[in-house]
C-alpha positions in Angstrom: -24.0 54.7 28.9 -24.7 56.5 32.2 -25.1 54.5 35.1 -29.0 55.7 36.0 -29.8 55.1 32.1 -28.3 51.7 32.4 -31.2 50.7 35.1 -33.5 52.8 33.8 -33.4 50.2 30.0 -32.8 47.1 33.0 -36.0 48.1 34.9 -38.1 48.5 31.3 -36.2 45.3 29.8 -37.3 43.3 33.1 -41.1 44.3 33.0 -41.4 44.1 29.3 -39.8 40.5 29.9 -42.7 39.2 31.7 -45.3 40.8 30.3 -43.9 39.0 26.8 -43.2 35.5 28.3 -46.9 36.0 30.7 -48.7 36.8 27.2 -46.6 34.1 25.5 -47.5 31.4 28.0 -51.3 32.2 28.0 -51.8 32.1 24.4 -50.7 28.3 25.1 -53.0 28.1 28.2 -55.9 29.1 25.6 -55.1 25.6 23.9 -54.6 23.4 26.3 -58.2 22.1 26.6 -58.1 21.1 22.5 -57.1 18.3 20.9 -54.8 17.8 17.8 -57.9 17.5 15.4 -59.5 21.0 16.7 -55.8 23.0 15.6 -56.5 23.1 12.2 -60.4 23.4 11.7 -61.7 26.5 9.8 -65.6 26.4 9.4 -66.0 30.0 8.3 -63.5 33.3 6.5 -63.8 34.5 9.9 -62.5 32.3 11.9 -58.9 31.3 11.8 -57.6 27.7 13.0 -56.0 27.9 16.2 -52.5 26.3 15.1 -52.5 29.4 12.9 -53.4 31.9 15.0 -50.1 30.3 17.6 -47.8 30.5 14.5 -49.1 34.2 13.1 -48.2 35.7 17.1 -44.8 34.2 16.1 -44.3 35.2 13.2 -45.6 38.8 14.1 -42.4 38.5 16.4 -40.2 37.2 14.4 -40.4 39.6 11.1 -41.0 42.5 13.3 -38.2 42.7 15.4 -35.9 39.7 15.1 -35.5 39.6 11.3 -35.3 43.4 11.2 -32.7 44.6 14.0 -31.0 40.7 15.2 -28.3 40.7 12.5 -27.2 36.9 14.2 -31.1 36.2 13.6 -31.9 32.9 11.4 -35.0 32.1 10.5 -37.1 29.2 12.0 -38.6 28.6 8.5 -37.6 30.0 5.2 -41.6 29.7 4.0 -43.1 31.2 7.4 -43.3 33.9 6.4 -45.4 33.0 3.5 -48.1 30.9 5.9 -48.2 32.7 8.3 -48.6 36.6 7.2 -52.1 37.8 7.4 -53.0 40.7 5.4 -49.7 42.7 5.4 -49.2 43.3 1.8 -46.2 45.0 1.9 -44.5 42.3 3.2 -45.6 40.2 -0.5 -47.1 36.7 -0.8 -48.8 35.0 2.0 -51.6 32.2 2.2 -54.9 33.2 1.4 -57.3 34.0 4.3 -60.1 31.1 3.6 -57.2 28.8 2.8 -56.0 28.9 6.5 -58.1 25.5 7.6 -56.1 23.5 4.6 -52.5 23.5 6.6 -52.1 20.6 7.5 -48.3 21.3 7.7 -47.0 23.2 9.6 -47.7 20.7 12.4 -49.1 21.4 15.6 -46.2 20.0 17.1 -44.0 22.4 14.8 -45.6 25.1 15.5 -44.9 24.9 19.1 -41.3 24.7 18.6 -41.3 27.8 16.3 -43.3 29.3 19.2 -40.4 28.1 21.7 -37.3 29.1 18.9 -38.7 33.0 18.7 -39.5 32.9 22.5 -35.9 32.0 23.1 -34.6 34.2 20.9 -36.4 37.3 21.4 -36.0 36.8 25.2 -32.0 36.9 25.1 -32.2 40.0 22.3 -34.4 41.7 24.9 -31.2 41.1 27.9 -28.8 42.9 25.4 -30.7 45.3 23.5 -31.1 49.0 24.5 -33.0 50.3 21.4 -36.4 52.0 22.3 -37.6 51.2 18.9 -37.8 47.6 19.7 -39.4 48.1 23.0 -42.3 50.1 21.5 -42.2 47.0 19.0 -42.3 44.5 21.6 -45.5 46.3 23.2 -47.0 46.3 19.9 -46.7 42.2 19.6 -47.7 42.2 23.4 -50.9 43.7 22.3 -51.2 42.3 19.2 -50.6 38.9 20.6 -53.5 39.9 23.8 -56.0 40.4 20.7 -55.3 37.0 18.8 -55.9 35.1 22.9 -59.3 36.6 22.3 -59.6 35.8 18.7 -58.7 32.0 20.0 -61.2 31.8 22.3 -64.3 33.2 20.6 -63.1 31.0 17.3 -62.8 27.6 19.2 -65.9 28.3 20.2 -67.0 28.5 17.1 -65.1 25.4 16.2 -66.7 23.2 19.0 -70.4 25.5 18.4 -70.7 24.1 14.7 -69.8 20.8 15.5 -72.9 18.4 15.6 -71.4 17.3 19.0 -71.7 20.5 20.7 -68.4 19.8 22.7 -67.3 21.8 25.6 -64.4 23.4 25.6 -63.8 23.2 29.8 -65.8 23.8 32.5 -64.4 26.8 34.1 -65.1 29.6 31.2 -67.9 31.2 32.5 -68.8 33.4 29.6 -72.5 34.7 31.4 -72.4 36.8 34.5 -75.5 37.3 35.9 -76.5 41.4 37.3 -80.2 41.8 38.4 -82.1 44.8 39.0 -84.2 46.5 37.0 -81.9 48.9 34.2 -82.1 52.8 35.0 -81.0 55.5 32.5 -78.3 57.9 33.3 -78.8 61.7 31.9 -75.5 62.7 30.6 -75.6 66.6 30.2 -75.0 68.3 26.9 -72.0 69.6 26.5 -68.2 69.1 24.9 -66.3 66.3 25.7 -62.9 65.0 25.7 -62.6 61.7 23.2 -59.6 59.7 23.2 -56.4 58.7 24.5 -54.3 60.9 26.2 -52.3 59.2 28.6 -48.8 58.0 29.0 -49.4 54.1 28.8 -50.2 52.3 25.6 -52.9 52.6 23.0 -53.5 51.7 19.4 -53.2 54.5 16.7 -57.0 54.6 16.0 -57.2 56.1 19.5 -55.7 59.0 18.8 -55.5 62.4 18.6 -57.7 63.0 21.6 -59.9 66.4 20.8 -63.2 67.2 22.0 -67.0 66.9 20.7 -70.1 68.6 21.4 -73.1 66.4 22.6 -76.6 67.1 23.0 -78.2 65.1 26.5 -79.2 62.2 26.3 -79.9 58.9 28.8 -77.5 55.6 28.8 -78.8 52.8 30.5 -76.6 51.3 32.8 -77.1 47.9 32.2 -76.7 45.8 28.6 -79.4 44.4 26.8 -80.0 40.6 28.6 -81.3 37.4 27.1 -84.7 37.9 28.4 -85.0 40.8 27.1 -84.2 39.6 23.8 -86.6 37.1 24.1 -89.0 39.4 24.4 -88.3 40.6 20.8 -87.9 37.3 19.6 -91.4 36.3 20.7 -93.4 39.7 19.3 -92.0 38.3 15.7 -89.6 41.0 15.8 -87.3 39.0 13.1 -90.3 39.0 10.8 -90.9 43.0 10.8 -89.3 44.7 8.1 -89.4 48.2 9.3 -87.4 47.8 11.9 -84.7 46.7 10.1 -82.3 48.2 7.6 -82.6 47.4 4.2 -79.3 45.3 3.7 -80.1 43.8 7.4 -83.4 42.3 5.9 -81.9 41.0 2.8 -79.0 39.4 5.5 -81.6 37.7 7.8 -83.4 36.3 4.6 -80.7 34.9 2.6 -79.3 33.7 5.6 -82.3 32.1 7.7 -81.6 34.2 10.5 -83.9 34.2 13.4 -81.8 33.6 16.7 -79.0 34.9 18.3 -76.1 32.9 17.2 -75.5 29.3 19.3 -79.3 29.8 20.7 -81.1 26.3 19.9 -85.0 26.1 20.6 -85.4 22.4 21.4 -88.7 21.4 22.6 -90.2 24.6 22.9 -87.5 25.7 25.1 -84.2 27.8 24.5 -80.9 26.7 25.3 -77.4 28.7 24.2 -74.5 26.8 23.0 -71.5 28.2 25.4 -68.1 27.2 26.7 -69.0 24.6 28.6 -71.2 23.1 26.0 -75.0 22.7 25.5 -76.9 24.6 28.5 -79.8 26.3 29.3 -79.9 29.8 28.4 -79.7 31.9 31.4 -82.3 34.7 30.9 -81.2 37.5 33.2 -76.7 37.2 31.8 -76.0 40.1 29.2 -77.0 38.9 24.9 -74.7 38.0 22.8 -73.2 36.9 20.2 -75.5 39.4 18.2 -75.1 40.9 15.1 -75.1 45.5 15.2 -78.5 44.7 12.3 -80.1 42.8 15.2 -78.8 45.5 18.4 -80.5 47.8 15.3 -83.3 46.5 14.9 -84.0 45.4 18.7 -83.1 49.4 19.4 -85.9 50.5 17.3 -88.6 47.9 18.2 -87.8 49.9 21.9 -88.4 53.2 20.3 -84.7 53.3 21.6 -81.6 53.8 19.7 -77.4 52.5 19.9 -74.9 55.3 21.1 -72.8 56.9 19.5 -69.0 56.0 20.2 -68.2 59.6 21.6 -71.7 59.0 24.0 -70.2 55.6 25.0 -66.9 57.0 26.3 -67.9 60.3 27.9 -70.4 58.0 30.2 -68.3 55.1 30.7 -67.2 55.9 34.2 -70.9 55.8 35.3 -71.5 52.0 34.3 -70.2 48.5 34.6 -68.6 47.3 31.3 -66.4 44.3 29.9 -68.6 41.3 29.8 -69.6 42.2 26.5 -68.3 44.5 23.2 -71.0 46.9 22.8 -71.9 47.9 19.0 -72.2 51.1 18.8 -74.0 53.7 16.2 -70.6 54.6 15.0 -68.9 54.1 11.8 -65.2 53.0 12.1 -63.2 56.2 10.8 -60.1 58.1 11.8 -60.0 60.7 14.5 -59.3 64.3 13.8 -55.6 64.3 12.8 -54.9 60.0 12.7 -51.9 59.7 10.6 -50.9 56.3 10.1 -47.6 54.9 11.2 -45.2 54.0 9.1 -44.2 51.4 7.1 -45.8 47.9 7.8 -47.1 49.1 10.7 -49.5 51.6 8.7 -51.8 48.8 7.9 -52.4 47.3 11.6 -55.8 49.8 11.8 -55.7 52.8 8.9 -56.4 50.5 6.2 -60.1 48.7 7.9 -61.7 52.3 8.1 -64.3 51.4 5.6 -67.6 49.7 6.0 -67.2 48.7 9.5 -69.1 49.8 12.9 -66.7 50.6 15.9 -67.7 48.4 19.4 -66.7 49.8 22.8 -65.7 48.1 26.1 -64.2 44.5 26.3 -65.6 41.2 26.9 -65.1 38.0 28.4 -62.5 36.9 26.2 -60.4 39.7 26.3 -57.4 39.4 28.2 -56.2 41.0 31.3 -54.3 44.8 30.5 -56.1 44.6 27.1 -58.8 47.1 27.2 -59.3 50.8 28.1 -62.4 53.5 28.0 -60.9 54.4 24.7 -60.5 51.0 22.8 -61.8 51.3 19.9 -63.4 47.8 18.2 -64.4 47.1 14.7 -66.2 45.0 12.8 -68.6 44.3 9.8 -72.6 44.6 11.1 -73.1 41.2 9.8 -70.3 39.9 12.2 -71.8 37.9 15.4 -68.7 35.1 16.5 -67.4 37.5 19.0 -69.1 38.3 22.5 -70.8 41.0 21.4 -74.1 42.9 22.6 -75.3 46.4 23.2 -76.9 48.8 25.6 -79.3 51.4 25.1 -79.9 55.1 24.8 -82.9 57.9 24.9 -83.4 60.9 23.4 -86.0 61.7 26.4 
């Protein structure tokens, strides 16, 4: 190997190298505030108990790169990767999803030192390797591993929100910044636009092949939908009109007594959200959320308003602030023109949840640092309301 090509694999080894240990070390910062009991709770399908969401990262690692191209590699754990596989089926057998929460071994204290035997590990292959496949791969878990920190935050909350407790989780999270003013709509001319990524750096699959789409005008406010706002639905007995909701929507908020935003408590004639730092009051002017894409549906219409599209969202992105909150969109979750899937394993990380989902743009208070771009593209169920989710608003006019 040439001498320039030698620093040129030191100089990516070295950044990739803290960027893995940084993302390694937070995902342990994200627990710190728990206690042993809160590691293995699992109230909901949806949410995943944090001791498994440490050892999945892990094992992401572990079966990815270390197994595959470490021929000196031994495993941790014969039977991790049974526990803690999530839905890659071409890897076999794993636990199922809602059984998660009934772990009680692994340890949490085992866990952490299979966390600290593939940190080890991976960091000294990473000093001798020189194989760009298992860079890319390392990037991948990076990301990966970014996306599970936010899938422990919003599901401890859930943890501590359905306790009858109400605990806090610390008191330092601030999950509700506060913008006043009054919202104004930005015309965004008709036209074709460029959708996608198209950069150097890294993005997901789903974000790609950038092309172009045509859009007729339309206005974007610049501002999310806020609390009081909300409240202003709430209170014209917008949960009890049935034509402003879809029909699979109504049946949901029926069967499922739905009538606030999720961790919203009226006590004593007064509202007050369940958040981070426990029981407060709710803060009527910080961004919704928490909020289902039936209820940013249904809230659109009672405005005579509607959601944007995905393609609306990202060619007026640059106008607006954004990241406080993932922002449904009108969107449904499907391939771009020319998305091949990658292959192998790898193939069912996004290709395979293109069905019956509604993409969100943006970020959010959980997400973590170097985790989020114009062209992220989110996805979830409409039902779905555990992650900091909300919405903004578009006219026609």
């Amino acid at each position: 190997m040439s001498k320039s090509l030698c620093t040129f694999f030191m100089s990516i080894t070295k950044n990739l190298l803290a960027d893995f240990l940084e993302t390694r070390s937070h995902s342990e910062e994200i627990c710190a505030p728990l206690q042993t009991e809160d590691y293995v709770v699992q109230p909901i399908v949806d949410v995943s108990p944090p001791k498994w969401h440490l050892g999945h990262t892990t094992w992401f690692f572990e079966e990815f790169i270390l197994a595959k191209f470490n021929d000196n590699y031994k495993r941790f754990h014969s039977e991790y990767d049974f526990v803690f596989n999530s839905y890659y089926e071409s890897f076999g057998e794993r636990v199922v999803r809602t059984d998660r929460g009934n772990l009680s071994r692994p340890t949490v204290e085992e866990v952490y030192e299979y966390r600290d035997y593939v940190t080890g590990h991976l960091q000294s292959f990473m000093e001798e390797t020189d194989n760009p496949e298992v860079y890319d791969l390392i990037e991948i878990g990076i990301h990966h591993e970014k996306q599970h920190q936010e899938l422990l935050l919003t599901d401890i909350k859930y943890i501590l929100g359905n306790n009858p407790l109400l605990p806090k989780y610390n008191d330092t999270f601030n999950e509700n910044p506060v913008t006043y003013g009054k919202t104004k709509y930005l015309k965004i001319e008709e036209g074709i636009y460029d959708i996608g990524y198209s950069g150097e750096g890294f993005c997901y699959d789903n974000e790609q092949n950038n092309h172009k789409v045509f859009l007729h005008s339309f206005h974007i406010a610049d501002s999310l939908v806020t609390n009081r706002e909300y409240l202003e639905f709430i209170n014209a007995g917008g949960y009890n009109k049935p034509l402003l909701w879809h029909a699979e929507a109504w049946d949901w908020i029926g069967q499922n007594n739905i009538a606030l935003p999720l961790y919203w408590f009226k006590v004593d004639s007064e509202y007050k959200q369940y958040t981070m730092q426990g029981l407060k009051e709710l803060v009527l002017d910080a961004p919704l959320s928490h909020i289902s894409y039936y209820e940013a549906f249904a809230f659109a219409q009672w405005k005579g308003q509607r959601l944007p599209t995905e393609f609306e969202w990202e060619s007026a992105q640059h106008l607006f602030e954004w990241g406080s909150r993932w922002e449904w969109t009108e969107s449904a979750y499907l391939p771009y023109p020319g998305y091949s899937k990658a292959p192998g394993a790898l193939g069912e990380y996004n290709g395979k949840f293109m069905v019956n989902q509604k993409v969100l743009r943006g970020g959010s208070v959980a997400t973590s640092k170097h985790h989020t771009r114009s062209t992220y593209r989110n996805f979830f169920h409409p039902t779905l309301r555990w992650q900091f989710n909300g919405f903004r608003l578009v006219k026609d006019k």
